[in-house]
N, C-alpha and C positions, 0 to 999 in steps of 0.2 A: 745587347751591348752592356758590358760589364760597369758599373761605377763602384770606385771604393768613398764611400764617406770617412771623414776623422772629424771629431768634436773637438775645438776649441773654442777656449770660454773666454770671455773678453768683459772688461767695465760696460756698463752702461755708457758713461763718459767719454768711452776712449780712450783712458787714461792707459793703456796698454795691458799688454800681458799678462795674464797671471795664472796660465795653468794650458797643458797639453795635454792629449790623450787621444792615441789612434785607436783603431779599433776597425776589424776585421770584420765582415761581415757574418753573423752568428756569433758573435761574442757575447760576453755577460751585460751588466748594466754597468752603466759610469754614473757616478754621483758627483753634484755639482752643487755651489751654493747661491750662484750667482742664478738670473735669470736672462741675459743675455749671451748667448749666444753665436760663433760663428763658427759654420763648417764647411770647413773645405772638401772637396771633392776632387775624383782623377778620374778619366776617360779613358777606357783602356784599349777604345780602339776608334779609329778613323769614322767620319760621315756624320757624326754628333752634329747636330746643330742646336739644340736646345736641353735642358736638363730641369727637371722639373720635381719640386721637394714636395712633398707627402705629411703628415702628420696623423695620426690615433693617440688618442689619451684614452679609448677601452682598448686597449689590450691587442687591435689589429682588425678589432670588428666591424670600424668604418673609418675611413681615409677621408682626411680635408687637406686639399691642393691648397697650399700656404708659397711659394715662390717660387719664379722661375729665374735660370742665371745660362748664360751663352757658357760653351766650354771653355771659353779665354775666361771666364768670371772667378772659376775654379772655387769658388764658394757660395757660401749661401747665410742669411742673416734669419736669427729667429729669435723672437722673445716673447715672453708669458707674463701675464700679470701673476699667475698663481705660481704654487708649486704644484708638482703631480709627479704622473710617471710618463712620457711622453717614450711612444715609437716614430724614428723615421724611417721611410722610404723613399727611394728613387723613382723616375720612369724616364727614360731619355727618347727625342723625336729627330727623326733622319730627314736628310734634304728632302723625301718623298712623303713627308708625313706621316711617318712609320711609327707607331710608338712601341715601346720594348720596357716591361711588359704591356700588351695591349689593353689592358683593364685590369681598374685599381683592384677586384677580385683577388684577381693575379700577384697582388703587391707583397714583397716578403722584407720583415724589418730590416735595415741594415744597420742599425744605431739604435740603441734604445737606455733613454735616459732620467733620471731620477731628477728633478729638481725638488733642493731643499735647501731654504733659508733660516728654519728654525733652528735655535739651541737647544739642546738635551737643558733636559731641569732637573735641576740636581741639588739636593736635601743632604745635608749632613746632621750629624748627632753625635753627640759625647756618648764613650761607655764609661763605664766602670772599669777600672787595668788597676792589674796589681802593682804594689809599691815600687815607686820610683821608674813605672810606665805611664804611656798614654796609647787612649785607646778610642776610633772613632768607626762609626759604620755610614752604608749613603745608602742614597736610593738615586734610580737615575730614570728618569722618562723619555726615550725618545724613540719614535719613529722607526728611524737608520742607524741603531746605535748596533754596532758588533763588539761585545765584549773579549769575544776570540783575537782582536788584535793589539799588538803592543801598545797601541799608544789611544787607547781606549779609555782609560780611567789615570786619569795623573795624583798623587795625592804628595800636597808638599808641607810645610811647614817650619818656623821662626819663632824665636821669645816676642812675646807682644814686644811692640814698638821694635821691633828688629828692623835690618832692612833684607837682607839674602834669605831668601826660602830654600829650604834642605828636600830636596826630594826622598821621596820611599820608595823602595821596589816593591810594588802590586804583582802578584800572580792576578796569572788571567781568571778572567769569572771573579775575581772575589770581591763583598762589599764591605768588610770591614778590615781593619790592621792593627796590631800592638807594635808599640817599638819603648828602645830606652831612647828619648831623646838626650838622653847625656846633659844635662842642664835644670836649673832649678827655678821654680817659679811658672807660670804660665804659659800656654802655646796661643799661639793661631794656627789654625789649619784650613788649607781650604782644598779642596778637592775639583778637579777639572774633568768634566769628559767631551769627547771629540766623537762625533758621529763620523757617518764613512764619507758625506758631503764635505767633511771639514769645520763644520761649526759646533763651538767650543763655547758650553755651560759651565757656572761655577759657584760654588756654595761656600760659605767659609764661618768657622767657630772657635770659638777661644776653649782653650779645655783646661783642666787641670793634672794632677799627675798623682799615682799613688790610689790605695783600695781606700784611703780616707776622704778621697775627690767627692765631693757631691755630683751627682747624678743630675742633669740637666731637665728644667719642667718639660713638660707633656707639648708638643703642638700638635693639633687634628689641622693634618692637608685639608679638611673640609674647609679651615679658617685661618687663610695665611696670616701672617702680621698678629697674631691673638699671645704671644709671650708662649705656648705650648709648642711642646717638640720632643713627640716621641711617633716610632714608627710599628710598634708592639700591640700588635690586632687580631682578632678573630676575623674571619673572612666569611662571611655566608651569601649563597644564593636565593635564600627568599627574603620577603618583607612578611611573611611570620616566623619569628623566633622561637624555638622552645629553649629555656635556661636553666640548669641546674645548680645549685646553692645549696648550701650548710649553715645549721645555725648553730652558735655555741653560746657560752656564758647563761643560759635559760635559766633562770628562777624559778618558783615557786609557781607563782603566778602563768609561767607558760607566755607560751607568743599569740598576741590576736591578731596583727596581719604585718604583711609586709609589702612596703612601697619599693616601688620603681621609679626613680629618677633617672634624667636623663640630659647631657650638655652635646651641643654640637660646635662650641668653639670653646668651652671653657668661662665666658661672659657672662651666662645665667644658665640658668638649671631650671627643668619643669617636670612636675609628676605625672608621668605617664600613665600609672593606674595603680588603685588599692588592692592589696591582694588579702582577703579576709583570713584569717588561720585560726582552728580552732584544736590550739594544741595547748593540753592539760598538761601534759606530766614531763620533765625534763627529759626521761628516759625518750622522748617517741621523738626528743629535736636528732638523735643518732643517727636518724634515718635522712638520707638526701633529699633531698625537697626540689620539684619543677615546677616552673611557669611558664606561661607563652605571653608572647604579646607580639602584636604589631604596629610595622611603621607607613606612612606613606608614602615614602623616596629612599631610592639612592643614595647613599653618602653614608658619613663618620659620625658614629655617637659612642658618647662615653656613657659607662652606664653605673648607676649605684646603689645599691639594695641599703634602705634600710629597717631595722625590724622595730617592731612595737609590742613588749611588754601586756600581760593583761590586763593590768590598772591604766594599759597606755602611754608606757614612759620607751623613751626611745632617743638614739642620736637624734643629733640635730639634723636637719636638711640641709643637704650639700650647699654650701655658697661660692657665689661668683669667684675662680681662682682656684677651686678645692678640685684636686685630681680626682678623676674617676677611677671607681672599682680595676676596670680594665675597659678598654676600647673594642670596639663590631663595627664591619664595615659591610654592611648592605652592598650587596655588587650584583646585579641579573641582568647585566648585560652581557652576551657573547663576545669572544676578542675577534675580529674583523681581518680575515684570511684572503688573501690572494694570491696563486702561483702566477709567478710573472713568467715563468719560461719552463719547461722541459726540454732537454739537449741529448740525443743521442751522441756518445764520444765515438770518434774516427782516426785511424793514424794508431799515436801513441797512445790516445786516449779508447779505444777499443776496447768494449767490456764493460765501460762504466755510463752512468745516466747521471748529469747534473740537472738537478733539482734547486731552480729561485723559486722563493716567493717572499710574500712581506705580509707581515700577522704584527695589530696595533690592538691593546686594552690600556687600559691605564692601571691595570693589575699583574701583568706580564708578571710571572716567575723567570729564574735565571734557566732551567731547563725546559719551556713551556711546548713544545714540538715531536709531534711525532707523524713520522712518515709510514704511509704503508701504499700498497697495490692490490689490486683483484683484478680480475678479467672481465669480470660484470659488475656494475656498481652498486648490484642487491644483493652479487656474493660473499663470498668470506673472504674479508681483507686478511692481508699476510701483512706482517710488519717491516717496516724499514729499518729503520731507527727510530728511538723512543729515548725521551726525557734531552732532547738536545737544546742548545742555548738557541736564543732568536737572530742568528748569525745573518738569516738570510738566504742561503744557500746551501746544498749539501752534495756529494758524489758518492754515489752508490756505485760500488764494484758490484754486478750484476751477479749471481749466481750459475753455476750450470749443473743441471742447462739453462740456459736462458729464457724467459718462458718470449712469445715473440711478441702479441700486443696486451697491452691490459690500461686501465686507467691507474692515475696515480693520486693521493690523497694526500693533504698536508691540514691537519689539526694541531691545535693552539687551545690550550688550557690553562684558564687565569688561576689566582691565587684563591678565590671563591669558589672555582670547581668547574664554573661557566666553560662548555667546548664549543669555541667554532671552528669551520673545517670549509675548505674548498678541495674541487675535485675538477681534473681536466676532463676538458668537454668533451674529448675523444678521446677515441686512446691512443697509449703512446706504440707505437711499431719498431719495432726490436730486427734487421733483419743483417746482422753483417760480412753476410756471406757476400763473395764477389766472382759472378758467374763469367764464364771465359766461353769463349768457342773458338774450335781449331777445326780448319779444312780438313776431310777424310780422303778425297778425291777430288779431279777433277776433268769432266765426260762433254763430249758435242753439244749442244742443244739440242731437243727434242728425242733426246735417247733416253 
């Protein structure tokens, strides 16, 4: 016995309304902000007596009986403390005690929904734009963010103390923009992005105009609130470094070591270690010079080399405020992959394989995905697509021939290099032929 579910999303309060969304059974994911819930349901045929909701938060690999509603109820109520990715399912029971399907085994998603409450976070930064422009770039963190859609990244802007903000037209994917703002004197700009749930983060900066504009200080993400704001990093996957460096200006006297300092907010500065050098002759500074060092964590450091003379005279050590050489961002963690569905297409959709899943670092690149297939998941993968945005989704026009089953992979590679990758459990079965039989004859029995 067939049930269609639709998700609608409802206050907490009651206070009514605020968002529809039907949905077919085998459809994509609905994203939502809220965490209460109500779904209605329709009976599509007679002797219903009872209607019973389902729930998985892994993926369909275990079912919790969460409500039951009479087919006059025609809905059903649900709410989560958290957010997640939540699957429903149906099973209805007949005046005989019938149930359909007879085991939750048996249970196939009918609804499958994304709840998110978070805002994307979102960084802006002054550039440098040539005269009589301005110029800013962002960064944006989220979860469910699709930069594929229009209304993905908003960037507006007004003369300080204005009151109307002027929008800009963003092409899709991009994180920075030049314009003439036609006007003199200072902006504000604040930039908005909207994930696919609907919640809307926002950053905002005052800029200047012109290649004479000073360049705004440094902030290390490592240390919000620290007066720095720059997003201009080296990225690497270990916590030992090797560094290369050039000395110039050398004297007479030659270099006898060079120090490594080190800020992780920009507030103080520590010598990470002496590096002894026993260079005589100006000629031998021509040559590039390496070091290693390492760190014990994760995160943002700025870093500063400075040298020492061989009577020992040298810069002074970086102080509190004093920008670093340039910024390293220690990252070894892998970015965090899940296919939430593979979809053979049917109908109009014939030929093609939709591909969800959701891939979270906090280093994401704007292309960070690549899809491929094998048939055995120790053989040679064939590629899908490569270097795509973290959309979430993709449609493969299958090739032909079509191969019929194989597994399907989705890898996520951050800005440090770090790859992670899920891979369906089984494989996907490809088969869209549609077999007929037609009577030849037809003879007595037993002839």
């Amino acid at each position: 016995m067939r049930v269609k579910l639709l998700l609608m999303c409802i206050l907490a309060a009651g206070l009514g309304w605020v968002g529809a969304y039907a949905q077919e059974p085998g459809a994509g994911v609905i994203f939502f902000q809220l965490r209460s819930f109500k779904i209605p349901f329709k009976t599509e045929q007679r002797g219903v007596v009872q209607v019973r909701l389902y729930v998985s938060t892994d993926q369909g690999r275990r079912w919790h009986y969460t409500a039951t509603a009479a087919p006059e109820d025609q809905q059903f109520r649900f709410s989560t403390p958290t957010d997640g990715y939540f699957w429903f399912a149906v099973q209805t029971m007949d005046g005989q005690g019938k149930l359909f399907p007879p085991t939750t085994e048996d249970l196939r998603p009918n609804l499958r929904v994304i709840v998110d409450t978070v805002p994307p976070v979102v960084n802006v930064q002054a550039l440098q734009a040539p005269a009589g422009q301005a110029g800013v770039s962002w960064n944006v963190r989220d979860d469910n963010l699709d930069l594929a859609l229009p209304d993905a990244i908003r960037v507006e802007y007004r003369p300080v103390g204005g009151v109307n903000w002027i929008p800009l037209a963003v092409p899709p994917g991009a994180n920075q923009i030049f314009w003439n703002p036609q006007a003199n004197g200072p902006l504000e700009v604040r930039v908005q992005a909207r994930d696919r749930a609907g919640n809307i983060g926002e950053d905002k900066i005052n800029v200047g105009q012109g290649a004479g504009a000073a360049a705004p200080p440094f902030n290390n993400p490592a240390g919000p609130g620290d007066g720095f704001k720059d997003m201009d990093r080296k990225y690497v996957n270990n916590k030992q470094i090797s560094l290369s460096y050039e000395l110039r200006e050398v004297g007479p006297s030659g270099v006898s070591s060079v120090e490594l300092w080190y800020t992780q907010h920009g507030k103080s500065w520590n010598k990470l270690t002496d590096y002894p050098i026993d260079l005589k002759s100006p000629l031998d500074a021509r040559e590039t010079k390496k070091l290693t060092f390492e760190v014990n964590d994760e995160g943002v450091y700025g870093i500063s080399l400075i040298a020492k003379n061989g009577v020992g005279l040298g810069d002074r050590p970086p102080q509190p405020g004093d920008r670093p050489q340039f910024w390293i961002e220690v990252d070894v963690t892998k970015p965090v992959v899940q296919i939430q569905d593979v979809k053979v297409g049917a109908g109009f959709d014939k030929g093609k394989l939709t591909i969800d899943w959701k891939a979270t670092d906090k280093n994401l690149g704007f292309n960070p995905i690549r899809l491929s297939f094998a048939e055995d998941k120790t053989g040679t993968w064939q590629t899908i697509a490569d270097k795509l945005g973290n959309t979430g989704r993709y449609i493969w026009r299958m090739p032909e021939p079509r191969p019929f089953q194989f597994y399907v992979k989705v890898e996520a590679i951050d800005r440090a290099g770090n790859v992670g990758e899920a891979i369906t459990l089984e494989r996907v079965k490809v088969d869209l032929s549609q077999p007929k039989a037609t009577p030849l004859d037809i003879i007595p029995g037993g002839q």
